[in-house]
MDAnalysis code that builds the backbone (N, CA, C; Angstrom):
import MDAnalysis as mda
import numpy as np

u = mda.Universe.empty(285, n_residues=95, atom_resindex=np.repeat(np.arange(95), 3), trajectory=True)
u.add_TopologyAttr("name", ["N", "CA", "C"] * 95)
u.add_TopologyAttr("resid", np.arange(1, 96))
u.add_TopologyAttr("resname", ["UNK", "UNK", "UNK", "UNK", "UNK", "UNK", "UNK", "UNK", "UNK", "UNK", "UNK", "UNK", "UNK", "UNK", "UNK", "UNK", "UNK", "UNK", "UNK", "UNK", "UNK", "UNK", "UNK", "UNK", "UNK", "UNK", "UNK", "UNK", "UNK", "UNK", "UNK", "UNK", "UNK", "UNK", "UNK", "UNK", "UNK", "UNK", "UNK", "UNK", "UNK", "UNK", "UNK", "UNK", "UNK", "UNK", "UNK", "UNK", "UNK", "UNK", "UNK", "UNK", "UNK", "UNK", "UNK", "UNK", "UNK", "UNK", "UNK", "UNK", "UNK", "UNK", "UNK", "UNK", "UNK", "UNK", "UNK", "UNK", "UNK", "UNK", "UNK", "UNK", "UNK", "UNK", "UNK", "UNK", "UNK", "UNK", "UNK", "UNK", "UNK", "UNK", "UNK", "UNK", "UNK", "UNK", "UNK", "UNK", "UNK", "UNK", "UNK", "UNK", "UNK", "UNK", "UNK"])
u.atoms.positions = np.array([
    [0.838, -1.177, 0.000],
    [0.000, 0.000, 0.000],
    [0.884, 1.241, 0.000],
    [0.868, 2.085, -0.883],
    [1.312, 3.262, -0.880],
    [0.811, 4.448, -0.540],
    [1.281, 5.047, 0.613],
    [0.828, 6.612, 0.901],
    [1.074, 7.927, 0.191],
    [0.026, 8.481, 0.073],
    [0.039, 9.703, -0.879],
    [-0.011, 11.099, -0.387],
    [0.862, 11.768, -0.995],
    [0.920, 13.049, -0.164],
    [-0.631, 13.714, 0.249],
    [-1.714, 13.791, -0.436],
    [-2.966, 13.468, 0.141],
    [-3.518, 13.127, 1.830],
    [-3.230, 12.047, 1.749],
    [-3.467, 11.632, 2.833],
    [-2.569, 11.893, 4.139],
    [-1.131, 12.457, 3.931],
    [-0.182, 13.027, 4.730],
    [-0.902, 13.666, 5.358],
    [-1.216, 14.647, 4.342],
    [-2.055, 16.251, 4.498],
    [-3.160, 15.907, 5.666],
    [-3.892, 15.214, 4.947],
    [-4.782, 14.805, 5.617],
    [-5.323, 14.382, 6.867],
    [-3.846, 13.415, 7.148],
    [-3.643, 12.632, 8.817],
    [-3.616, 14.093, 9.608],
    [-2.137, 14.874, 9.157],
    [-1.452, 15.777, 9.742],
    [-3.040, 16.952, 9.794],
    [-3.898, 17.185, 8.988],
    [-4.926, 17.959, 9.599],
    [-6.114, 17.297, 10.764],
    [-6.050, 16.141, 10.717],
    [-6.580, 15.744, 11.777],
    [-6.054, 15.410, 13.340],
    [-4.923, 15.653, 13.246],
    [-3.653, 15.816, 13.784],
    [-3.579, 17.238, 14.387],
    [-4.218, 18.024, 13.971],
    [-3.944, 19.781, 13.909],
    [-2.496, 20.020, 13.860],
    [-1.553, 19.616, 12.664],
    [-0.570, 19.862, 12.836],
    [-0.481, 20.694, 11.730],
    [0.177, 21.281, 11.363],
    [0.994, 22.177, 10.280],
    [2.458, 21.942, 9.727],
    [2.123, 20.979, 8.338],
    [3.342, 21.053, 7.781],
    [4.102, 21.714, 6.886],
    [5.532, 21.840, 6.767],
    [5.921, 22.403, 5.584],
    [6.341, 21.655, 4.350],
    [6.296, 21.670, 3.294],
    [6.525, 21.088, 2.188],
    [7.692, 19.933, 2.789],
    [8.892, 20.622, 3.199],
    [9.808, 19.229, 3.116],
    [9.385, 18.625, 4.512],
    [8.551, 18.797, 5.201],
    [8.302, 17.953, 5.889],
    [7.450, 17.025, 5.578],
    [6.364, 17.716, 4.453],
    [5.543, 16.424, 4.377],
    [6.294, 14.907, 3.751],
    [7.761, 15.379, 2.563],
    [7.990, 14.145, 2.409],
    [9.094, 13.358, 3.229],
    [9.306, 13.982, 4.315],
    [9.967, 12.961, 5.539],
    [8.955, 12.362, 6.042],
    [7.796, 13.176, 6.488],
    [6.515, 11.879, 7.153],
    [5.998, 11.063, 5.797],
    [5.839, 11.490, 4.477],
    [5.371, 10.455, 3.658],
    [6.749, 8.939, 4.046],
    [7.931, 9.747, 4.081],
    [8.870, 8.075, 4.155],
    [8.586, 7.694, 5.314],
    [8.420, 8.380, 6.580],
    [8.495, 7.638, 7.612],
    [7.343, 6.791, 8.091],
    [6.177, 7.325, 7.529],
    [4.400, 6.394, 7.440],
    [4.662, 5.168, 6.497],
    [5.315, 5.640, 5.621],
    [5.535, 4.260, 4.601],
    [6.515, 3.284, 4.710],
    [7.630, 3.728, 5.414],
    [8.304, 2.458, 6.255],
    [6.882, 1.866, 7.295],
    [6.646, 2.165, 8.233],
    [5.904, 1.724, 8.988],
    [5.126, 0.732, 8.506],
    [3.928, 1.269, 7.255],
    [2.948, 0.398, 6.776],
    [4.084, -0.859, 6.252],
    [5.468, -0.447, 5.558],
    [6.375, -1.764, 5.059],
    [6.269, -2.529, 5.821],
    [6.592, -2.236, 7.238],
    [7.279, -3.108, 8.207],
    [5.816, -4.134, 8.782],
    [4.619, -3.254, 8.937],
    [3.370, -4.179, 8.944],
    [3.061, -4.998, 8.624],
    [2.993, -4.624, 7.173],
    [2.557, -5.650, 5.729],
    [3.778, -6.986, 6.293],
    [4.917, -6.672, 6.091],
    [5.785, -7.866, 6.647],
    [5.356, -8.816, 7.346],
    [4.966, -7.835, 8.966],
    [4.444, -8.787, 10.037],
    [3.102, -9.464, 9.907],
    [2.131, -8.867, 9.023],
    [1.290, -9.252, 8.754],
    [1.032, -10.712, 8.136],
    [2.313, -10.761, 6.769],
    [2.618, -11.630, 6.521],
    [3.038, -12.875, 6.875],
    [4.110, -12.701, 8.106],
    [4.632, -13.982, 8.554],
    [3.749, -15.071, 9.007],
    [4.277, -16.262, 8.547],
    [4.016, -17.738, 9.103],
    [3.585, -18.025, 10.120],
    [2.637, -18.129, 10.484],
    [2.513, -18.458, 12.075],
    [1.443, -19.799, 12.545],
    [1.518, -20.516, 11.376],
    [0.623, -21.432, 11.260],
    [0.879, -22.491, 12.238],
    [2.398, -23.037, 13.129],
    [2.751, -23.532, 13.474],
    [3.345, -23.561, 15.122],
    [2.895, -22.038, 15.853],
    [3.169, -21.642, 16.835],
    [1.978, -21.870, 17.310],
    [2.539, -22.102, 18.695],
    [2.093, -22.338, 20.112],
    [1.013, -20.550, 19.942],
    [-0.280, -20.671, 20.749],
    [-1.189, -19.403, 21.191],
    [-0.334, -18.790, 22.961],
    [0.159, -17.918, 22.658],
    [0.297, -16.764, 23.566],
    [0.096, -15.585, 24.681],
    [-0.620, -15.522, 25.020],
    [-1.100, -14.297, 25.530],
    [-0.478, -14.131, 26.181],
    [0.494, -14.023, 26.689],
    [1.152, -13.247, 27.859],
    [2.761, -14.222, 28.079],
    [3.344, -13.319, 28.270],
    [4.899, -13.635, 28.784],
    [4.879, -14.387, 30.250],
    [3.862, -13.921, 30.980],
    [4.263, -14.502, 32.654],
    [2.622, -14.850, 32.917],
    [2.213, -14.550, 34.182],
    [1.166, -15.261, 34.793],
    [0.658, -14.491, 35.237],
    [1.204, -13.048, 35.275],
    [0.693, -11.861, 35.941],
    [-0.659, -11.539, 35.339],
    [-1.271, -10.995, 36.876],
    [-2.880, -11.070, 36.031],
    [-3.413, -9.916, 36.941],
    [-4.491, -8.853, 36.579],
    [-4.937, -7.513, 37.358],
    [-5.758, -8.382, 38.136],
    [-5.588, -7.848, 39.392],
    [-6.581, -8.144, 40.521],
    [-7.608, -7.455, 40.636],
    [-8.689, -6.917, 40.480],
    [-9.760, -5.783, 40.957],
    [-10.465, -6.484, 42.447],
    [-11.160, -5.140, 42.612],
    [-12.001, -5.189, 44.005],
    [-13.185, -5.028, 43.960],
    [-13.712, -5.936, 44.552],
    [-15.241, -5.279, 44.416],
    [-15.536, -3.854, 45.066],
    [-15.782, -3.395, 43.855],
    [-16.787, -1.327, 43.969],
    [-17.877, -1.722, 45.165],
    [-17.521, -0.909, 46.349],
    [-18.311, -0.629, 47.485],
    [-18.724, 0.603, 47.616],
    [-20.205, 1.378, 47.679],
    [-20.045, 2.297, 48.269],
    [-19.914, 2.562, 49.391],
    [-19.156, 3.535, 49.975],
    [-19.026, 3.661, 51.327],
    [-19.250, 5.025, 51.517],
    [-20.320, 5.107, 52.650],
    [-20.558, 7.061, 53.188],
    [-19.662, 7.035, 54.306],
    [-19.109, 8.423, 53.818],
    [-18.081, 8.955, 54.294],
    [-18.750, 10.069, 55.159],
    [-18.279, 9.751, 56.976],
    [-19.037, 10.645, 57.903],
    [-18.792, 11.573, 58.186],
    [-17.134, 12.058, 57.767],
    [-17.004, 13.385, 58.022],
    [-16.238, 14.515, 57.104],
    [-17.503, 14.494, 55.639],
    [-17.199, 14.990, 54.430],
    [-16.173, 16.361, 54.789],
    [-16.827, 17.234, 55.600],
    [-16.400, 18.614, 55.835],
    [-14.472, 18.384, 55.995],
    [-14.122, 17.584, 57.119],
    [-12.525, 17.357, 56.830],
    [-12.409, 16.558, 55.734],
    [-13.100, 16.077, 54.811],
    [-12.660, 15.384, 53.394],
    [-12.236, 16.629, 52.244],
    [-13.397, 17.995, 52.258],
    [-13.201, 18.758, 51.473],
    [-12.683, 19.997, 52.060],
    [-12.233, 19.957, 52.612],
    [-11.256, 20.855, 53.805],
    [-10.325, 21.395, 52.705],
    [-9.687, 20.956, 52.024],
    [-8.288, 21.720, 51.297],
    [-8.909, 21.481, 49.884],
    [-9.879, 21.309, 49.468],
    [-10.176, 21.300, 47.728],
    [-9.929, 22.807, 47.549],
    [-9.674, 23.100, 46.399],
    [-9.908, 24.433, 45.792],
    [-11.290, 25.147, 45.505],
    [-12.491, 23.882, 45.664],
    [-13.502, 24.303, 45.057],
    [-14.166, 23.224, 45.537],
    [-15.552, 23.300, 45.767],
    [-16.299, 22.218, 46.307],
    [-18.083, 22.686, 46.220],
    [-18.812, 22.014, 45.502],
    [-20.174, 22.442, 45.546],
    [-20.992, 20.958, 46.052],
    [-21.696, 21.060, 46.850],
    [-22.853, 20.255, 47.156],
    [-22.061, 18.776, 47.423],
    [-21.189, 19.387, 49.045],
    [-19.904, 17.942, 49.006],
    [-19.337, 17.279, 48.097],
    [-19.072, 18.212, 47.088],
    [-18.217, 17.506, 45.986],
    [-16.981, 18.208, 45.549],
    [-15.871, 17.523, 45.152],
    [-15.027, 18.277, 44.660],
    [-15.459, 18.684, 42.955],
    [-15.537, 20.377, 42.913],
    [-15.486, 20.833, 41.631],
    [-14.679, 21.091, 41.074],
    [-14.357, 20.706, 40.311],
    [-13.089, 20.635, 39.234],
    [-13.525, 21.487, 37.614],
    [-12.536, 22.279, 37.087],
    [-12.661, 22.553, 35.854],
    [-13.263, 21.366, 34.993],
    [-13.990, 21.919, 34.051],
    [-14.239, 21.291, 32.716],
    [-13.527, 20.595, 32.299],
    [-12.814, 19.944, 31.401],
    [-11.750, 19.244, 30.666],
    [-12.111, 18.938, 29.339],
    [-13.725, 19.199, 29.057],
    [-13.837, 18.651, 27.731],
    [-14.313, 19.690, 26.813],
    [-14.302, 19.719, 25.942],
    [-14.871, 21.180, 25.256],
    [-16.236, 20.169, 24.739],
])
């Protein structure tokens, strides 16, 4: 598969980036090694290997979600910056 300066453009505006001409054709080589090196792995043999998932045995533990009321909110929100209706208020983050 070959990448086209097109679609450079393209990534890089969804990207909000701004390129300059000779940059776009260092990222055209450097996207198109990448997809090379894919297509490769994509390719290889693997008809004959053992299934994998994991190097060791390590495995996430979770906890069971309890709610718990908390009796003495007022020293909980003691040092927030901001706090409405026992809660910590925090800026927005999302537009």
């Amino acid at each position: 598969m070959k990448v086209s300066k097109e679609e450079i453009m393209h990534i890089a505006n969804l990207a909000s980036l701004t390129l300059q001409e000779n940059e776009v054709e260092e990222y055209l080589k450097n996207l198109q090694e990448i997809i090379d090196f894919a297509d490769i792995v994509n390719k290889a043999n693997v008809d004959d290997l053992d299934i994998t998932i994991g190097a060791n045995e390590a495995k996430n533990v979770f906890r069971k979600d309890e709610i718990i009321n908390f009796k003495n909110t007022e020293s909980l929100l003691q040092n927030a910056p901001s706090k409405e209706k026992n809660m910590f208020k925090i800026p927005k983050i999302i537009n």
